[in-house]
C-alpha positions as protocol buffer text, in pm:
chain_id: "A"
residue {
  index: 1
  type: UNK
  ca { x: 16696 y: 9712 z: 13865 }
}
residue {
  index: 2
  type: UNK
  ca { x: 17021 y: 9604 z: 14077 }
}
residue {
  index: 3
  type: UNK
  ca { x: 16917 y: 9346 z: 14268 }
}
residue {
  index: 4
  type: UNK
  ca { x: 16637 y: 9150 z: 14159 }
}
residue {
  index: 5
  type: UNK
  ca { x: 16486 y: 8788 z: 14283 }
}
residue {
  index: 6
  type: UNK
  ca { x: 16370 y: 8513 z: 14001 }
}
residue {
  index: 7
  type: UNK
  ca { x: 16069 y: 8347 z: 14185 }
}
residue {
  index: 8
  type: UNK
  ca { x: 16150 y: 8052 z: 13962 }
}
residue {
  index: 9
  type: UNK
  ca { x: 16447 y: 7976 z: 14090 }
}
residue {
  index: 10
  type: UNK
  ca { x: 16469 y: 8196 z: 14413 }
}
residue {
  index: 11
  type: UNK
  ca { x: 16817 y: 8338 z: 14297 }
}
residue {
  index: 12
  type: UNK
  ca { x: 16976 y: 8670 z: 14377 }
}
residue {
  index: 13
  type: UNK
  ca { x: 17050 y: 8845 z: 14020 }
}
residue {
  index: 14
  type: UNK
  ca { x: 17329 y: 9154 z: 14065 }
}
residue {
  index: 15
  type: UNK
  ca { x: 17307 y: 9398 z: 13796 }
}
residue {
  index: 16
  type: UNK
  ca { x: 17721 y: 9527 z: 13825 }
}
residue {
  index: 17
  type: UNK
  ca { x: 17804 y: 9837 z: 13626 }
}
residue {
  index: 18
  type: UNK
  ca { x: 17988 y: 9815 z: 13305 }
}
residue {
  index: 19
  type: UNK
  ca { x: 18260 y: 10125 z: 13447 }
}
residue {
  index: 20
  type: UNK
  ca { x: 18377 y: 10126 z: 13807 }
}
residue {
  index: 21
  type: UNK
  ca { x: 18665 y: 10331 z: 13759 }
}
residue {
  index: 22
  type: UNK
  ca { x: 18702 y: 10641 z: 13957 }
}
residue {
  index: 23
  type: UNK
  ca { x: 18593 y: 10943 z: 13671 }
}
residue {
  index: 24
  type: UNK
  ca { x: 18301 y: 10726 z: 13555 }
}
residue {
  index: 25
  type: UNK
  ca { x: 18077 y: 10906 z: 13732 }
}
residue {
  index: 26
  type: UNK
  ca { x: 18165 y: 11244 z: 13609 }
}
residue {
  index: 27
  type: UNK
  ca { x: 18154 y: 11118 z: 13241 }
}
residue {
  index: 28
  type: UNK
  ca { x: 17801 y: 11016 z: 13278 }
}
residue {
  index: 29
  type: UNK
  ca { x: 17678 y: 11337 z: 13363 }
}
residue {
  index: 30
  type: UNK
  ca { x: 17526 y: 11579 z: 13151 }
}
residue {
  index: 31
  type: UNK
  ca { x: 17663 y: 11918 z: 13067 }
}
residue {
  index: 32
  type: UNK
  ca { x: 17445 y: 12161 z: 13376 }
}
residue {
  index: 33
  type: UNK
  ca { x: 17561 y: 11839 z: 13598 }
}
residue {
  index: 34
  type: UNK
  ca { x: 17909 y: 11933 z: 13532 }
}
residue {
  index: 35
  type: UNK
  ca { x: 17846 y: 12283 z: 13611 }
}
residue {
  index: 36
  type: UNK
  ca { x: 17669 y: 12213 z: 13940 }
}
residue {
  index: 37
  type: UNK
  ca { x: 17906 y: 11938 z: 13950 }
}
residue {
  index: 38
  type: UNK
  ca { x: 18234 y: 12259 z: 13990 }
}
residue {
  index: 39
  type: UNK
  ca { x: 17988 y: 12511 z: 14158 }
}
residue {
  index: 40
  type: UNK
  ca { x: 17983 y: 12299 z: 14439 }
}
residue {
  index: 41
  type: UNK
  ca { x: 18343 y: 12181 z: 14465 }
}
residue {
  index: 42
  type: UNK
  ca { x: 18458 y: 12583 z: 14368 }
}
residue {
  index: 43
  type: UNK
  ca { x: 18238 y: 12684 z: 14710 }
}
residue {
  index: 44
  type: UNK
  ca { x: 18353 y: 12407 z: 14898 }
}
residue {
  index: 45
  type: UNK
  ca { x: 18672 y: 12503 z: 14838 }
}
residue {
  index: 46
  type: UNK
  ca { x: 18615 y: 12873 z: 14909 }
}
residue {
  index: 47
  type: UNK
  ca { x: 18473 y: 12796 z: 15232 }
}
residue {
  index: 48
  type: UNK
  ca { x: 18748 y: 12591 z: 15399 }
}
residue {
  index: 49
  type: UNK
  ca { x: 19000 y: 12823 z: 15246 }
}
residue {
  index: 50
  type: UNK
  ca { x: 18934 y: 13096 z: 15528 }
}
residue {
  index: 51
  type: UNK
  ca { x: 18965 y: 12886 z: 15787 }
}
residue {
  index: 52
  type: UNK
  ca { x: 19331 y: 12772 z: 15684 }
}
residue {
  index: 53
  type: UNK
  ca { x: 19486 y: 13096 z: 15627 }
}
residue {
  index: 54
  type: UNK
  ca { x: 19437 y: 13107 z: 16025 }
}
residue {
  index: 55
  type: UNK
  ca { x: 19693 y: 12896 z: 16083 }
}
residue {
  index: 56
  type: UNK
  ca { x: 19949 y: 13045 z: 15813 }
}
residue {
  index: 57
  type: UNK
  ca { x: 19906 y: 13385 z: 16015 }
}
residue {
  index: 58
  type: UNK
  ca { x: 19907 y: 13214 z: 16350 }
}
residue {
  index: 59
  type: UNK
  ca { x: 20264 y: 13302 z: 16426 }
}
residue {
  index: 60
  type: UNK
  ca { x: 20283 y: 13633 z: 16286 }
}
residue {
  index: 61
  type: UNK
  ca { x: 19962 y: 13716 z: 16481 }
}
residue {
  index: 62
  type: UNK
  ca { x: 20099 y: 13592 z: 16796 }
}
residue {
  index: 63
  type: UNK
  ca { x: 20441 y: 13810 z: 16722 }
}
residue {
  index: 64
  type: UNK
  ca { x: 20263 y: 14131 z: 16630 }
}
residue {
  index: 65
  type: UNK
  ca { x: 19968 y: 14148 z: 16864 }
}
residue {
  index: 66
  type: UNK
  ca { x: 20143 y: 13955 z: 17192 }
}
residue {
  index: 67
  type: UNK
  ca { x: 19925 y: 13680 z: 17157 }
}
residue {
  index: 68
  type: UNK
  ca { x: 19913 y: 13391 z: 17378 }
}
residue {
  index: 69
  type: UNK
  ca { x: 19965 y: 13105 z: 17245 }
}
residue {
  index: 70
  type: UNK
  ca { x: 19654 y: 12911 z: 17402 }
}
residue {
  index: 71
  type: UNK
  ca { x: 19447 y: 13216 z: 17376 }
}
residue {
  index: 72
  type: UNK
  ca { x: 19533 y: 13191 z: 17000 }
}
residue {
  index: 73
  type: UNK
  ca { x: 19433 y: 12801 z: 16962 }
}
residue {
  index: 74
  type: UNK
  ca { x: 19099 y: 12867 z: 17136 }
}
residue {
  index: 75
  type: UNK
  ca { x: 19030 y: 13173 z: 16870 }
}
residue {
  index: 76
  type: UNK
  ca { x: 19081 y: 12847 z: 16619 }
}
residue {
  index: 77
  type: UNK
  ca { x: 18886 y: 12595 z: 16852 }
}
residue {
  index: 78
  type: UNK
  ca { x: 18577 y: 12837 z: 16898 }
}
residue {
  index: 79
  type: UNK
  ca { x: 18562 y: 12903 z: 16522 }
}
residue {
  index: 80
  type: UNK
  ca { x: 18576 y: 12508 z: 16461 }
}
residue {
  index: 81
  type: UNK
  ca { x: 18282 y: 12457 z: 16699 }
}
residue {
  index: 82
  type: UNK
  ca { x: 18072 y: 12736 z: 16580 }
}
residue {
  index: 83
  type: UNK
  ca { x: 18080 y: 12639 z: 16212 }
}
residue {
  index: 84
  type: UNK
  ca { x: 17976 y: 12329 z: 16362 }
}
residue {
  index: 85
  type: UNK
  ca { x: 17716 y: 12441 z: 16540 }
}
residue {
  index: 86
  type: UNK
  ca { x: 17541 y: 12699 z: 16276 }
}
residue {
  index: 87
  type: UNK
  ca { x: 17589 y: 12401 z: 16047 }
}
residue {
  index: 88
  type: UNK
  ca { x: 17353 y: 12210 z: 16259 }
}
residue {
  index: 89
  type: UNK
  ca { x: 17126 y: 12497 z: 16355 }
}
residue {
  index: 90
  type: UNK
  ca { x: 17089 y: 12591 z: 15978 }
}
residue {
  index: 91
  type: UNK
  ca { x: 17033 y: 12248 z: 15854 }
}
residue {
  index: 92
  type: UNK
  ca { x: 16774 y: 12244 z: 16134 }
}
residue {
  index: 93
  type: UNK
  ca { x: 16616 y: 12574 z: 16027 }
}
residue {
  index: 94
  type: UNK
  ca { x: 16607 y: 12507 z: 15690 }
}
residue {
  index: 95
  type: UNK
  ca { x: 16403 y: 12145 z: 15755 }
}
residue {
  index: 96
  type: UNK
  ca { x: 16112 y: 12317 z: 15941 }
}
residue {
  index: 97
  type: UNK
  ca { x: 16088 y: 12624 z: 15732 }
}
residue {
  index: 98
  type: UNK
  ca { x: 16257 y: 12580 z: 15393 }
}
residue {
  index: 99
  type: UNK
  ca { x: 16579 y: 12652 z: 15230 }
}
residue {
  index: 100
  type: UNK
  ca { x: 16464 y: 12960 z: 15048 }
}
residue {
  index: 101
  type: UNK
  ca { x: 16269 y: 13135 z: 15356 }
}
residue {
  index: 102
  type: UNK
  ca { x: 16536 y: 13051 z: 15580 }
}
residue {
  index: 103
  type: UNK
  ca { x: 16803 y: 13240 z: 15323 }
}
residue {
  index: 104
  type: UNK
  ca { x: 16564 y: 13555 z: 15257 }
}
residue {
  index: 105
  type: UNK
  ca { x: 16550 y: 13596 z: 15635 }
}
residue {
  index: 106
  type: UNK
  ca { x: 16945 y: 13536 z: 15636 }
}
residue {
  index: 107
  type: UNK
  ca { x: 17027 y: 13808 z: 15377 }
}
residue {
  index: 108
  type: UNK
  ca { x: 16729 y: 14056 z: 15551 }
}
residue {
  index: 109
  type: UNK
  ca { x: 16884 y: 13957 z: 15921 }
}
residue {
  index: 110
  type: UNK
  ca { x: 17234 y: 14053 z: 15753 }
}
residue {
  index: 111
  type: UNK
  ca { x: 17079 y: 14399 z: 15570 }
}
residue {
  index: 112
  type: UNK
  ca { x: 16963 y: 14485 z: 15903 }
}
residue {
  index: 113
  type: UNK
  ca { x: 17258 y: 14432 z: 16101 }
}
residue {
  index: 114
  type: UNK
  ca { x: 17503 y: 14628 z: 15880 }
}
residue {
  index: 115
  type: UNK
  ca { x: 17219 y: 14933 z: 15877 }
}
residue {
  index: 116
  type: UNK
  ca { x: 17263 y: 14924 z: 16256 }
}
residue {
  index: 117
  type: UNK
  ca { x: 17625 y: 14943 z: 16241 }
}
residue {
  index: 118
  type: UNK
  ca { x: 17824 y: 15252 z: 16288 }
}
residue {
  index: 119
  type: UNK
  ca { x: 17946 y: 15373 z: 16014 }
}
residue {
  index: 120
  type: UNK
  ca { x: 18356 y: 15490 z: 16040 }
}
């Protein structure tokens, strides 16, 4: 218990823990923590990486495909605001249904929308 009150004497006891340096936490955990621990950091990673090689190609987009240059900052704008938005609706979704319905109908809405597709 961190904070606890001694009726006897009505005082406030804090509990402070013995490491506060900035790794302690990751030296407490256990070995499948660790690995959850990367999983998570590896697929954050991952998932910001393709929105920032946008803005390495910006230029050489505008160059080769005659581009505006505002046209080009709204492509980036729009795909800010809709990751913000399906974060929202999927975090809503997955609260009134579950995490693992709402990702079988993901992967079956996906299956069905590349059988639709033409194929080149």
């Amino acid at each position: 218990m961190k904070w606890g009150v001694d009726m006897s004497t009505n005082a406030v006891k804090v509990v402070l823990p013995e490491d506060t340096s900035l790794t302690a936490f990751y030296r407490d955990m256990s070995d499948p923590e660790r690995r959850t621990f990367w999983a998570c950091a590896t697929g954050w990673a991952l998932d910001g990486m393709d929105f920032m090689i946008y803005p390495l190609v910006i230029g050489t987009i505008i160059a080769l495909w005659k581009v505006e240059p505002g046209m080009a900052g709204l492509a980036g704008t729009a795909t800010l605001l809709a990751s913000a938005v399906g974060g929202w609706l999927a975090g809503y979704v997955c609260d009134r249904v579950g995490r693992v319905s709402d990702h079988h109908h993901l992967v079956f809405g996906l299956f069905l929308s590349l059988r639709l597709c033409p194929r080149f």
